[in-house]
Each structure stands twice: as C-alpha cells, then as structure tokens.
N, CA, C and O atoms as a Tinker XYZ file with bonds, in Angstrom:
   504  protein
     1  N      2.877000   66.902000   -4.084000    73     2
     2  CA     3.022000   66.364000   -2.754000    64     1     3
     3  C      2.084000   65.175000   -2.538000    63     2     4     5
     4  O      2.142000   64.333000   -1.642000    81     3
     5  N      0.890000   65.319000   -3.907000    73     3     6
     6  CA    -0.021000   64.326000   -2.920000    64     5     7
     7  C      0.994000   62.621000   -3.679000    63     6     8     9
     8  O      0.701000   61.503000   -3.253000    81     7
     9  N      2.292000   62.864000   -4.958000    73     7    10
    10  CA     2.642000   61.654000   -4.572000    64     9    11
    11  C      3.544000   60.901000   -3.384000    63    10    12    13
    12  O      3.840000   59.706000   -3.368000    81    11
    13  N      3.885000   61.855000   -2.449000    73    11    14
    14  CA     4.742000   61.346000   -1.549000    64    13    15
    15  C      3.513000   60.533000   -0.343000    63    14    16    17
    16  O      2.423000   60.905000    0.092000    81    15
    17  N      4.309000   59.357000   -0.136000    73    15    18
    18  CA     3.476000   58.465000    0.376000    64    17    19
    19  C      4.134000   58.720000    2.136000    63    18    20    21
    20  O      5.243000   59.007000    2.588000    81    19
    21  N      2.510000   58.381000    2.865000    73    19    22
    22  CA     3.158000   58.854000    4.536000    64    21    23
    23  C      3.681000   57.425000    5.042000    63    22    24    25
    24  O      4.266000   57.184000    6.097000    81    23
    25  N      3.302000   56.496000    3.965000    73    23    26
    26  CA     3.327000   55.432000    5.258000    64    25    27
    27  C      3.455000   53.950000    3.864000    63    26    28    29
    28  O      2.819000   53.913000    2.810000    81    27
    29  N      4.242000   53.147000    4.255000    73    27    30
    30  CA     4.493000   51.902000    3.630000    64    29    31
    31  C      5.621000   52.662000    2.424000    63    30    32    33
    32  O      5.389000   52.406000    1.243000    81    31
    33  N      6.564000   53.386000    2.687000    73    31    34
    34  CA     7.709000   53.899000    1.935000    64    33    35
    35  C      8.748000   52.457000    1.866000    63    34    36    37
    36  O      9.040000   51.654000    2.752000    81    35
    37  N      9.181000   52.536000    0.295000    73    35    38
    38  CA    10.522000   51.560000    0.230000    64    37    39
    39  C     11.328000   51.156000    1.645000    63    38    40    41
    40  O     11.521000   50.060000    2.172000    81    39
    41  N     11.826000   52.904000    2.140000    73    39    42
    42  CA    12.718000   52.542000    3.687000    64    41    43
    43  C     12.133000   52.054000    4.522000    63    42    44    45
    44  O     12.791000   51.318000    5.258000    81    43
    45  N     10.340000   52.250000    4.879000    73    43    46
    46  CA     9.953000   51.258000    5.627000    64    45    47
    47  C      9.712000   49.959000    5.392000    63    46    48    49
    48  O     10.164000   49.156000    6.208000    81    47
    49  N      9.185000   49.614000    4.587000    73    47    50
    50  CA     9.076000   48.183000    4.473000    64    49    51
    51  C     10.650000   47.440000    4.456000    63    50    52    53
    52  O     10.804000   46.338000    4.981000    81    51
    53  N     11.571000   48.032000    3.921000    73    51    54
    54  CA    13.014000   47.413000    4.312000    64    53    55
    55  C     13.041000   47.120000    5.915000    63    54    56    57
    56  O     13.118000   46.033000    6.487000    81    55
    57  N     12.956000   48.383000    6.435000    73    55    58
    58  CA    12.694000   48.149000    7.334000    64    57    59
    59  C     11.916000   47.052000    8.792000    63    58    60    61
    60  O     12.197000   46.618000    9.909000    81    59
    61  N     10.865000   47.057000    7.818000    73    59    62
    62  CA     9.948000   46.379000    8.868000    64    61    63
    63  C     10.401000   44.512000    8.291000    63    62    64    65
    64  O     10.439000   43.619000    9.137000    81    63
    65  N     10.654000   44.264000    6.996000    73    63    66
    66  CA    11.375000   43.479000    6.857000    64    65    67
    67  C     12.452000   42.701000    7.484000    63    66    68    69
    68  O     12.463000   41.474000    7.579000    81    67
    69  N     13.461000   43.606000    7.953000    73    67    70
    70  CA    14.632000   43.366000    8.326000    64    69    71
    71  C     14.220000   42.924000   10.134000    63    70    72    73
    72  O     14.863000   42.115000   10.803000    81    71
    73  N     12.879000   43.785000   10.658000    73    71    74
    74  CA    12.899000   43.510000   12.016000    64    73    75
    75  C     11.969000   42.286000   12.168000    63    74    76    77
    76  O     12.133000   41.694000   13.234000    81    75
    77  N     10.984000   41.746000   11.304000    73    75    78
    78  CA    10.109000   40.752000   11.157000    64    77    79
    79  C     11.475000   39.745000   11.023000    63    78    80    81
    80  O     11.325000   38.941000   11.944000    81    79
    81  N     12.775000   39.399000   10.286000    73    79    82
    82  CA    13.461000   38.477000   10.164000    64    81    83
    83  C     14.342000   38.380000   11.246000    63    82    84    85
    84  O     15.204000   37.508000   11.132000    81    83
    85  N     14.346000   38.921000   12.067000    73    83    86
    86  CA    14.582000   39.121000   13.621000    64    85    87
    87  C     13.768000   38.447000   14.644000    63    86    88    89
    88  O     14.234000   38.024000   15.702000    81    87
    89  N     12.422000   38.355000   14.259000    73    87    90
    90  CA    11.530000   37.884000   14.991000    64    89    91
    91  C     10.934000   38.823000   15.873000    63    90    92    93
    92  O     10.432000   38.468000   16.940000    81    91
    93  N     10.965000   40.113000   15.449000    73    91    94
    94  CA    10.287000   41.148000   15.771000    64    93    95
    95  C      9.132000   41.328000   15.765000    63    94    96    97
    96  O      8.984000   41.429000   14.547000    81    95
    97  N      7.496000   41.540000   16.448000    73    95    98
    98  CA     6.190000   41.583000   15.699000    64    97    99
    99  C      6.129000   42.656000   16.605000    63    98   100   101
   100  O      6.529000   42.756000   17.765000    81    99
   101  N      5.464000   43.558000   15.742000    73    99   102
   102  CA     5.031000   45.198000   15.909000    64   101   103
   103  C      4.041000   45.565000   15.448000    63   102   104   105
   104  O      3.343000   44.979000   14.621000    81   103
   105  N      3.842000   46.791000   16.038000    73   103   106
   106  CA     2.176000   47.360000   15.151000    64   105   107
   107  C      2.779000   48.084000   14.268000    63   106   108   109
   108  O      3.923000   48.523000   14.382000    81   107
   109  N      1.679000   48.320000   12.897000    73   107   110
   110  CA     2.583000   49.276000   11.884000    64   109   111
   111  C      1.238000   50.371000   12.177000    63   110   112   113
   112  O      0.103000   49.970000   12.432000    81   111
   113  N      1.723000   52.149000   12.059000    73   111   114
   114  CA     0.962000   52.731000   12.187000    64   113   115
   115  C     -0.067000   53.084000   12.896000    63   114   116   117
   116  O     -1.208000   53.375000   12.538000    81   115
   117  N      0.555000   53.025000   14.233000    73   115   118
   118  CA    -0.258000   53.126000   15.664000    64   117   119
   119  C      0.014000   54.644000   16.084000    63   118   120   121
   120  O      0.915000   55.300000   15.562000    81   119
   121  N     -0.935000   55.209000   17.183000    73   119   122
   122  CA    -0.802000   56.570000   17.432000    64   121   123
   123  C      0.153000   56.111000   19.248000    63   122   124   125
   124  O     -0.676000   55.776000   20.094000    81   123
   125  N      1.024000   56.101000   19.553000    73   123   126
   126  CA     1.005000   55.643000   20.499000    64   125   127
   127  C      0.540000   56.268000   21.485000    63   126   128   129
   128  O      0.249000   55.597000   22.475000    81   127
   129  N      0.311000   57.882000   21.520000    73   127   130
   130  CA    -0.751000   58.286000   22.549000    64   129   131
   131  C     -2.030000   58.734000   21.741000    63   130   132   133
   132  O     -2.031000   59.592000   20.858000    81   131
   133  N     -3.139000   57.999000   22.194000    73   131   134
   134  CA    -4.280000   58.312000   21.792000    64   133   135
   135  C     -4.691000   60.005000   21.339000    63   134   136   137
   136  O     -5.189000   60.425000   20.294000    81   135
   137  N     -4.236000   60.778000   22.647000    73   135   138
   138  CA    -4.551000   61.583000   22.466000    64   137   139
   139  C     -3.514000   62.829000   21.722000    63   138   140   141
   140  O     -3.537000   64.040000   21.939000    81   139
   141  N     -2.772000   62.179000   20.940000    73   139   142
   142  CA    -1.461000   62.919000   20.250000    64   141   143
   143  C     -1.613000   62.515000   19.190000    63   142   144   145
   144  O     -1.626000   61.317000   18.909000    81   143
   145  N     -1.766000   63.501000   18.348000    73   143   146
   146  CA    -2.436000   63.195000   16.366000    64   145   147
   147  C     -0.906000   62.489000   15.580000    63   146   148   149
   148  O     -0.811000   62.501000   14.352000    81   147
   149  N      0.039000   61.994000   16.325000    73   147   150
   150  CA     1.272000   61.310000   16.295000    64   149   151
   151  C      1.412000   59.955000   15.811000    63   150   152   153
   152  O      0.970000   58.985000   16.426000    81   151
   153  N      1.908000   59.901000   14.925000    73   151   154
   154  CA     1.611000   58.019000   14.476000    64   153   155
   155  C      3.496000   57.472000   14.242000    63   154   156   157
   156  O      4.310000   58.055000   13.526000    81   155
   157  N      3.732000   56.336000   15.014000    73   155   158
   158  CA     4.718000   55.597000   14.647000    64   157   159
   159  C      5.003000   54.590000   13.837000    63   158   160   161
   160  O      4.395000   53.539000   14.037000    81   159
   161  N      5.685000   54.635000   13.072000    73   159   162
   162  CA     6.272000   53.849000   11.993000    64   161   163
   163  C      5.610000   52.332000   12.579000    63   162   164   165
   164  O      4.500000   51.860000   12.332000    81   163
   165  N      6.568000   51.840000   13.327000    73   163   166
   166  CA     6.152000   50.845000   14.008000    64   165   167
   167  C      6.529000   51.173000   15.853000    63   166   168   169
   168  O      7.293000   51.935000   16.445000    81   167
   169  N      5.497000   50.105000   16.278000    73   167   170
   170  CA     5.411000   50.618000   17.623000    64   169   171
   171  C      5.258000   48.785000   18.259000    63   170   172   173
   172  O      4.803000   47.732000   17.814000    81   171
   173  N      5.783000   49.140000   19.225000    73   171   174
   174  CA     6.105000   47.332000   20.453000    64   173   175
   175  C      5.099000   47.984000   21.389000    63   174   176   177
   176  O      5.665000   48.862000   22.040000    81   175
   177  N      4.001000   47.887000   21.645000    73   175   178
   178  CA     3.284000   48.336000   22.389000    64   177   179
   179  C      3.170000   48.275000   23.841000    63   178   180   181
   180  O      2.787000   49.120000   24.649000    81   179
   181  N      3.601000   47.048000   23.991000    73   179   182
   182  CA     3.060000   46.394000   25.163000    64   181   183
   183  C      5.109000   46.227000   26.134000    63   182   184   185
   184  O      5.434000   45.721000   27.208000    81   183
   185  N      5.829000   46.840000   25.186000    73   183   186
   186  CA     6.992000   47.392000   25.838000    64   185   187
   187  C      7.165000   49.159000   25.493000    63   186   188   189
   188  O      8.192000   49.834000   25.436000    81   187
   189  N      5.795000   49.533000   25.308000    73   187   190
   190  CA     6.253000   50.788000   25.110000    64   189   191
   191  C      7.445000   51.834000   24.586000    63   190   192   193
   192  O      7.996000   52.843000   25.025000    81   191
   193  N      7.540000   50.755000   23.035000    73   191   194
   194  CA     8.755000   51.383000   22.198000    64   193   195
   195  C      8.004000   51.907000   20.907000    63   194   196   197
   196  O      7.007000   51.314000   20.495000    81   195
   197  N      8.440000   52.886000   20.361000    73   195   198
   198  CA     8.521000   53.422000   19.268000    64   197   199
   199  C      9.319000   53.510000   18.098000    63   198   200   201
   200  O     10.289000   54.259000   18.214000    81   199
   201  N      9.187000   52.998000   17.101000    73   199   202
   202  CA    10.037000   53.512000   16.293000    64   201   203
   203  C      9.632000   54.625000   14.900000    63   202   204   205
   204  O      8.731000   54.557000   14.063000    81   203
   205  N     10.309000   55.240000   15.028000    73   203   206
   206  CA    10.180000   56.605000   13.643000    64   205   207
   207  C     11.142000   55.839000   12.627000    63   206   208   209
   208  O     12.189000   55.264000   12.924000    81   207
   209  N     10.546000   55.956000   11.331000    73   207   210
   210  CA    11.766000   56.061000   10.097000    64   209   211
   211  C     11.681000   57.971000    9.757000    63   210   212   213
   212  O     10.693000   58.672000    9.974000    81   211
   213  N     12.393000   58.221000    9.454000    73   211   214
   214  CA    12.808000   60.016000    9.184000    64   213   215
   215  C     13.039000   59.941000    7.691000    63   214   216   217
   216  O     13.530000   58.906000    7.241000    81   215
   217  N     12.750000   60.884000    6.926000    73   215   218
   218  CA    13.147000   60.979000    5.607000    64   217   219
   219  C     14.290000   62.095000    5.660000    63   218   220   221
   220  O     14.181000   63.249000    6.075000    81   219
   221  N     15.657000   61.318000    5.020000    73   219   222
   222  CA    16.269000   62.617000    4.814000    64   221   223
   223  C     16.018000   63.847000    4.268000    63   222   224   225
   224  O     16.622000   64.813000    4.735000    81   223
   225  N     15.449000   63.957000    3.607000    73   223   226
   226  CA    14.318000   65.622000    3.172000    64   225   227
   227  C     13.549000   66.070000    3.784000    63   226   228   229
   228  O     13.407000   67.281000    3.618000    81   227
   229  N     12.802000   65.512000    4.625000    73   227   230
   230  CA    11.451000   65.696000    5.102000    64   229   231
   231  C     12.046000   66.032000    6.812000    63   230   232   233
   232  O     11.436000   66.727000    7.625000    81   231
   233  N     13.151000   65.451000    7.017000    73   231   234
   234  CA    13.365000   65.987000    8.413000    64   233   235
   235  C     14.782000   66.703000    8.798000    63   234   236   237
   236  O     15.037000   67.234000    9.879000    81   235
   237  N     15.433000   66.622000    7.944000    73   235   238
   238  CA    16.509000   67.627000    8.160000    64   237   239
   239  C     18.061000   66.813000    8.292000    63   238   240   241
   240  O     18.998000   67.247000    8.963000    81   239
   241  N     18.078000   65.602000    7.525000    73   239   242
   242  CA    19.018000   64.688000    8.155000    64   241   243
   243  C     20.529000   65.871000    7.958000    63   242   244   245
   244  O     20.879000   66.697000    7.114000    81   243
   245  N     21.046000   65.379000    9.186000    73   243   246
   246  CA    22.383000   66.252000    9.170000    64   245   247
   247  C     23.686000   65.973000    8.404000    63   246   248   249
   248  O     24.673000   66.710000    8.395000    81   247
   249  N     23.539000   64.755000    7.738000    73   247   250
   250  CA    24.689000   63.550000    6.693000    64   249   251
   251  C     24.222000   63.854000    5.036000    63   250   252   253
   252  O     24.964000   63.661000    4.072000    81   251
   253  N     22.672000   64.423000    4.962000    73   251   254
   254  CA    22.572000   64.773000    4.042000    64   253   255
   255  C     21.439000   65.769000    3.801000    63   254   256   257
   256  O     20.237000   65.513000    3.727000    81   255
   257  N     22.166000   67.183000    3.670000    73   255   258
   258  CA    21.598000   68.240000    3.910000    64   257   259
   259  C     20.878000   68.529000    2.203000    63   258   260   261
   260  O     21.512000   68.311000    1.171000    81   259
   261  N     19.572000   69.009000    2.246000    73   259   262
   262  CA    19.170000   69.516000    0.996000    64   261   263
   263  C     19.212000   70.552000    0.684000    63   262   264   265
   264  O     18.478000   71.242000    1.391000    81   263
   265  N     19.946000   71.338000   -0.398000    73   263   266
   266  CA    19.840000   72.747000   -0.860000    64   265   267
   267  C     18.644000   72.817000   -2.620000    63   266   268   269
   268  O     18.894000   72.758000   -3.824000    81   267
   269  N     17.303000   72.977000   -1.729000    73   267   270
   270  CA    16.281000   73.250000   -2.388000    64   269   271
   271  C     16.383000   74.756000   -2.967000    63   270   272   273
   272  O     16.596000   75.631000   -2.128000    81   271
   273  N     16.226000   75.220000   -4.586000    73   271   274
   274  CA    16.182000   76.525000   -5.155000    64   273   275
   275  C     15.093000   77.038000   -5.222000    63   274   276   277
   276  O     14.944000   78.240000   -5.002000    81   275
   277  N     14.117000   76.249000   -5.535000    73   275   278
   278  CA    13.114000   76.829000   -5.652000    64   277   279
   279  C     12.475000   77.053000   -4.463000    63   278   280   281
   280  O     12.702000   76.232000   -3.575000    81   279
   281  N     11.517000   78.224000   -4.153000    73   279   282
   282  CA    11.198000   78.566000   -2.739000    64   281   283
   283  C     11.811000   77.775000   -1.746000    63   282   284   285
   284  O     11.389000   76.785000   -1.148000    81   283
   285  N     13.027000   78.468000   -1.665000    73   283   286
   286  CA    13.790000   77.672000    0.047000    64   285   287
   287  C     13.566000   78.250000    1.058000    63   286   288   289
   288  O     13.940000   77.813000    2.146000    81   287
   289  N     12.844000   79.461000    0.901000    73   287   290
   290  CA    12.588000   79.998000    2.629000    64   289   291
   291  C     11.276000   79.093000    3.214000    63   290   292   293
   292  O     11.149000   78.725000    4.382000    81   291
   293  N     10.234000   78.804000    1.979000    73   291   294
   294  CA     8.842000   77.794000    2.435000    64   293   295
   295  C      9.933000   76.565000    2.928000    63   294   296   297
   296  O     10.013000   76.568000    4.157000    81   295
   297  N     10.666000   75.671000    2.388000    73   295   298
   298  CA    11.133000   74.176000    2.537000    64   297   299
   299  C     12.117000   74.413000    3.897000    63   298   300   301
   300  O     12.133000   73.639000    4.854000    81   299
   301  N     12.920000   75.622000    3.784000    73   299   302
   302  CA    13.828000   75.967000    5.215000    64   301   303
   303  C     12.611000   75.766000    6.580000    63   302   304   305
   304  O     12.591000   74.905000    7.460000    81   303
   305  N     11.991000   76.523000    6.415000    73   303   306
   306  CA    10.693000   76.819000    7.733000    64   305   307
   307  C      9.862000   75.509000    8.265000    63   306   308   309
   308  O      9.569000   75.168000    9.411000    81   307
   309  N      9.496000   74.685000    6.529000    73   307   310
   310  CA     9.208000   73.082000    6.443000    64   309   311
   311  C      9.716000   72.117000    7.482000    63   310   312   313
   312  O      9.176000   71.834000    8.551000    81   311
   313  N     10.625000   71.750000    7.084000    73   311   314
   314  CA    11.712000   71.047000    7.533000    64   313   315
   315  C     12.042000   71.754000    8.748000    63   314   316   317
   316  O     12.307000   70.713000    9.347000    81   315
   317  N     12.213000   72.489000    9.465000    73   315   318
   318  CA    12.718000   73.089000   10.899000    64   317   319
   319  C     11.033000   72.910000   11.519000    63   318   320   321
   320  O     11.030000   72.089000   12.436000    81   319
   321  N      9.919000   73.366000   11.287000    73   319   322
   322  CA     9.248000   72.913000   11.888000    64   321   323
   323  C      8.775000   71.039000   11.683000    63   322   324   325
   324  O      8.196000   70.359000   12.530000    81   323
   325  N      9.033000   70.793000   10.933000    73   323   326
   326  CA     9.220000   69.392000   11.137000    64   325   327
   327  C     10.195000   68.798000   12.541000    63   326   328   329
   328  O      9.822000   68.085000   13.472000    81   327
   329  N     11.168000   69.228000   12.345000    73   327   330
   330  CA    12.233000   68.655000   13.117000    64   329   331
   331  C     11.713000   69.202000   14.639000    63   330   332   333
   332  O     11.822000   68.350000   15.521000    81   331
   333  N     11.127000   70.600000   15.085000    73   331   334
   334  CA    10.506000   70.837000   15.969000    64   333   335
   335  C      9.650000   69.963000   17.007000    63   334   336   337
   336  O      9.697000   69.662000   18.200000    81   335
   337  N      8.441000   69.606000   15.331000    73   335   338
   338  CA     7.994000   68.584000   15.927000    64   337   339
   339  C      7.976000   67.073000   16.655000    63   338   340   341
   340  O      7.267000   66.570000   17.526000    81   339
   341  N      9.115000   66.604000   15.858000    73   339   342
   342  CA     9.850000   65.539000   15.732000    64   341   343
   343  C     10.379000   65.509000   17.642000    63   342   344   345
   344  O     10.232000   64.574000   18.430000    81   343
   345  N     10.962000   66.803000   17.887000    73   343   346
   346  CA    11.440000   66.852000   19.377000    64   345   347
   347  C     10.137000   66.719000   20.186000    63   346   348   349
   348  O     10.256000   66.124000   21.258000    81   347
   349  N      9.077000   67.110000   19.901000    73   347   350
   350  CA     7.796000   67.263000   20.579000    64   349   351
   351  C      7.194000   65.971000   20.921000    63   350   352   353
   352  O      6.539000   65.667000   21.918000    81   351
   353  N      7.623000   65.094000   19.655000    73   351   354
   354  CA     6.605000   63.741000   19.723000    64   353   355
   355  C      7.751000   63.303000   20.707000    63   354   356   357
   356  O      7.339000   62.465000   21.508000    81   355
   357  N      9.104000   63.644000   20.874000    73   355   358
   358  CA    10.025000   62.256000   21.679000    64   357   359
   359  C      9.807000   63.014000   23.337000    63   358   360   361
   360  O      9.694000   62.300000   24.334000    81   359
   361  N      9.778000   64.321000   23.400000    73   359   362
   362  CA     9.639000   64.285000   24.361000    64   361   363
   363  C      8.096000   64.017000   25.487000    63   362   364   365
   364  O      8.028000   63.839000   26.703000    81   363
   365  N      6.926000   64.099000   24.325000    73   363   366
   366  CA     5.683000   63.766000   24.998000    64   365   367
   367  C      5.718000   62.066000   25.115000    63   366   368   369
   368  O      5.209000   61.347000   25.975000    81   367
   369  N      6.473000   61.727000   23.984000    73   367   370
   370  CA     6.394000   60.263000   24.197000    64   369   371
   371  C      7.371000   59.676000   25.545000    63   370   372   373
   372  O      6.948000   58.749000   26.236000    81   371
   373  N      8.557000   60.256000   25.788000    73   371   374
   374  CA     9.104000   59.883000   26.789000    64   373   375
   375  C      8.343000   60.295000   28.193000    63   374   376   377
   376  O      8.399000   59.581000   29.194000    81   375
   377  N      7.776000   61.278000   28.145000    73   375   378
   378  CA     7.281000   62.030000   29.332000    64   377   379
   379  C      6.137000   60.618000   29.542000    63   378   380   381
   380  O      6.251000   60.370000   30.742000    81   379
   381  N      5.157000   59.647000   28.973000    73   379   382
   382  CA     4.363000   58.847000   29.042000    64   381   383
   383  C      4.966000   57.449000   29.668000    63   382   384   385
   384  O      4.367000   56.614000   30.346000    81   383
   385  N      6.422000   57.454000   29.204000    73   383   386
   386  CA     7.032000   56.270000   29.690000    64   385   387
   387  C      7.499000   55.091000   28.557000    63   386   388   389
   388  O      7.988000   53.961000   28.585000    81   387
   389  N      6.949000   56.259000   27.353000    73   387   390
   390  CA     8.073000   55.400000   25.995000    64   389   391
   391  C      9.314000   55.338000   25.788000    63   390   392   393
   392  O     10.171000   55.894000   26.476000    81   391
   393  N      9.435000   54.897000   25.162000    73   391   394
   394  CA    10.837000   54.937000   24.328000    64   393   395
   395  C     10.851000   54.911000   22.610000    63   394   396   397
   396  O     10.502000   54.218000   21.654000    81   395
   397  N     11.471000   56.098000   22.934000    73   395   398
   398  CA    11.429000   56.337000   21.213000    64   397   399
   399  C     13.133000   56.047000   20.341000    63   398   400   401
   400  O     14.225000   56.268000   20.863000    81   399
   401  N     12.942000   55.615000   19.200000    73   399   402
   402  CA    13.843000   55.027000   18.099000    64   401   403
   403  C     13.601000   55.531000   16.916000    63   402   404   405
   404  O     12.601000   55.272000   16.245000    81   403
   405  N     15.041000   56.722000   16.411000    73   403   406
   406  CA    14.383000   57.134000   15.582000    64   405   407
   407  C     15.495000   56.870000   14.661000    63   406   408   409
   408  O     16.652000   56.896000   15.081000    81   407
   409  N     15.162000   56.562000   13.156000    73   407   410
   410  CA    15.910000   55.607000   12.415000    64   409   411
   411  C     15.839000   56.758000   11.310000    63   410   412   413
   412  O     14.769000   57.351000   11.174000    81   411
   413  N     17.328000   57.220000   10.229000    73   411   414
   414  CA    17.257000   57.865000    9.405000    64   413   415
   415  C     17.029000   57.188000    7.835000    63   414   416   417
   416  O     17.709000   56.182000    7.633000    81   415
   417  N     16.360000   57.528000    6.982000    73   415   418
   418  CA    16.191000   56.471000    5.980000    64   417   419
   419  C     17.294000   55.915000    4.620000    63   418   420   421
   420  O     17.058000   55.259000    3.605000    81   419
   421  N     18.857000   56.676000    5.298000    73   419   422
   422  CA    19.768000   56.351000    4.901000    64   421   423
   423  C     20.480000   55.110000    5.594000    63   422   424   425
   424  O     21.346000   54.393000    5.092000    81   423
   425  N     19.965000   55.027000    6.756000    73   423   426
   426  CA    20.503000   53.526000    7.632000    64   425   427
   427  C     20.154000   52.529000    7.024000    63   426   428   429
   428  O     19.126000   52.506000    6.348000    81   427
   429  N     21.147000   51.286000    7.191000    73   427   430
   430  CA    21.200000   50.128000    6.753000    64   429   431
   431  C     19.891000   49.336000    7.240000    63   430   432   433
   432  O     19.429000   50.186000    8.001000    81   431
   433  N     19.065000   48.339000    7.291000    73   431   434
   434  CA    17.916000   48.279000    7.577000    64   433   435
   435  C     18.334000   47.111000    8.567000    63   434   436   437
   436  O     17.903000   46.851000    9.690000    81   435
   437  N     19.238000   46.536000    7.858000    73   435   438
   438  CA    19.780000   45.381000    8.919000    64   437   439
   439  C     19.981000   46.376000   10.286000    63   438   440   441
   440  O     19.228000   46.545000   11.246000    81   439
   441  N     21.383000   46.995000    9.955000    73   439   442
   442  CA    21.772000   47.444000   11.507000    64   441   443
   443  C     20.705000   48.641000   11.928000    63   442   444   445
   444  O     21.003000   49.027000   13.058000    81   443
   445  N     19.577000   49.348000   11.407000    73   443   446
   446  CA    18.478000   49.315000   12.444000    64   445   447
   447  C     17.652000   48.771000   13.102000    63   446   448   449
   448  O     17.173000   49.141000   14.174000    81   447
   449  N     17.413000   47.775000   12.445000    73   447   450
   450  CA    16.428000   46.624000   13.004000    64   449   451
   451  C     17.212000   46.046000   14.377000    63   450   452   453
   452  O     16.691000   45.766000   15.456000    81   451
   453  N     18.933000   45.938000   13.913000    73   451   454
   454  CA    19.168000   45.331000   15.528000    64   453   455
   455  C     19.262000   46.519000   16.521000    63   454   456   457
   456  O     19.447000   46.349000   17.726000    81   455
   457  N     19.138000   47.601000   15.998000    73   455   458
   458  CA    19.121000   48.966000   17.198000    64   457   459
   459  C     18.022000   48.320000   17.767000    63   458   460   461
   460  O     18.076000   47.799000   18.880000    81   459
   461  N     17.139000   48.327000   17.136000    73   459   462
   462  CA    15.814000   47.832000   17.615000    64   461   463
   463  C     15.560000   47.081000   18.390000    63   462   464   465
   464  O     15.136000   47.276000   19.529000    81   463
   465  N     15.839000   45.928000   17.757000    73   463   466
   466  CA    15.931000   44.857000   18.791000    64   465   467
   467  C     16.747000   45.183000   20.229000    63   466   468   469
   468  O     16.194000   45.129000   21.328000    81   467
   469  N     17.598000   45.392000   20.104000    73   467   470
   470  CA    18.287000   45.726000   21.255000    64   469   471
   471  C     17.526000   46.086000   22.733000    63   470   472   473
   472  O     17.398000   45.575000   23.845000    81   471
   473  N     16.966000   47.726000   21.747000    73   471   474
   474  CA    16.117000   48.530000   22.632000    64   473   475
   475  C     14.882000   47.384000   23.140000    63   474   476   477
   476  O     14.696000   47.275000   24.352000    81   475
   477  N     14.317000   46.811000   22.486000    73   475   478
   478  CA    12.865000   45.526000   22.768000    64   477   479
   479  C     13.630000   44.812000   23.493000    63   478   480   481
   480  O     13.321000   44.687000   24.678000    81   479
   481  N     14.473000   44.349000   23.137000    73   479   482
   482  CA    15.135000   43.576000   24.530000    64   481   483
   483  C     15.444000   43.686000   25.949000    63   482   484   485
   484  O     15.177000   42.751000   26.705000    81   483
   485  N     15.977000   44.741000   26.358000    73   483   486
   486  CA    16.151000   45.573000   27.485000    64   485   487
   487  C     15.026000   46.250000   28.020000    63   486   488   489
   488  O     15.025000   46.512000   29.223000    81   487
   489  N     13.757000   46.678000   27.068000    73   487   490
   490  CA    12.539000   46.844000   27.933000    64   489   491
   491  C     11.874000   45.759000   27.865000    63   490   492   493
   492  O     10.706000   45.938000   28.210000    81   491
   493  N     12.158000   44.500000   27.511000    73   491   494
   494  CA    11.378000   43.145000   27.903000    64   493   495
   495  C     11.906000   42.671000   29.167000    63   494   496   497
   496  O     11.116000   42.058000   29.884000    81   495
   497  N     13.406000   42.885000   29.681000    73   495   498
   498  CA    13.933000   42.169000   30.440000    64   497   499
   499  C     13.456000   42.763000   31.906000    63   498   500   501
   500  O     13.345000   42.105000   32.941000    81   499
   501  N     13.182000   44.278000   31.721000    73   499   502
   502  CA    12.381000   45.159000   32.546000    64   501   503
   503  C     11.167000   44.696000   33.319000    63   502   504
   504  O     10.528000   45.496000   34.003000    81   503
C-alpha cells in the first residue's frame, strides 16, 4: 500500500492539466475546511469549489466494480467505508457553503475539466 500514491496520480495530473488549458488556476491539495482532516484534489477557493478525483478501486465506482479474492470481506468494508466517507466530506462541505465536484478516474479529463469549469463559472457569476 505504501506504493499507492495519495496525491499527484497519472488521473490527476491529466486532470489538472486539462483544467490549467482551460485557464483554470486552483489550489492543489488544500483542506478546504481547516478543521476537517479532508483534502481536495484541487480546490477554487475563493469560489468555494471543490474538486475530488475518486479512484475506481479505492471508492467503489459503480461502471467498474472490483471483485477482489483475496480477503474481500477487509476490501468490501474498505471501500464502503470509504464511500461513507466520501458522503461525509460532500455533505460537511456543502453544509459550509461549498460546492463539491466529484470526478471518477475513468472520465475523460477533457470533459471533466469542462464540468469544472462550468461549475467555476456559475459560482463566479454569483
């Protein structure tokens, strides 16, 4: 486990790529509530957006489900409390007055980045 990397993954940097050629500038790896041990992929701060990248393994993507053999009751429990949490961070983050974007790491990087944009747009125009 200690090679799985939390942060600067292939899907993100596609990612953050695709929204920098947009003309996107974001924080990478911000907590957006201080007091929530919670860190976003990238975060628009000052429009109070969030974005998550999700690993299809790591969070339960529903397009591509994993059937792990070896200890699957530990990786079943994994992954569901992952995804638990996952509801926890969107709803403390919305409850603050964010907006959260959460991107699966099977998405095209182009057409997330313009989800993105989208969302930055409409809370800029705000």
């Amino acid at each position: 486990m200690q090679g799985n990397r939390n942060r600067d993954t292939r899907p993100e940097l596609a990612l953050r790529r695709a929204m920098h050629a947009l003309g996107l500038r974001y924080r990478v790896g911000v907590r957006p509530l201080s007091n929530l041990r919670r860190t976003a992929d990238a975060a628009f701060t000052r429009w109070k957006v969030a974005v998550f990248l999700d690993g299809c393994f790591w969070h339960g993507c529903p397009e591509h489900p994993s059937r792990v053999i070896t200890n699957s009751s530990f990786w079943a429990e994994k992954v569901s409390k992952n995804r638990e949490r996952d509801a926890d961070t969107n709803r403390r983050l919305v409850d603050a007055g964010w907006l959260v974007v959460r991107i699966w790491e099977h998405e095209d990087p182009a057409v997330a980045a313009q989800r993105v944009r989208r969302v930055v747009m409409q809370r800029r125009k705000k």
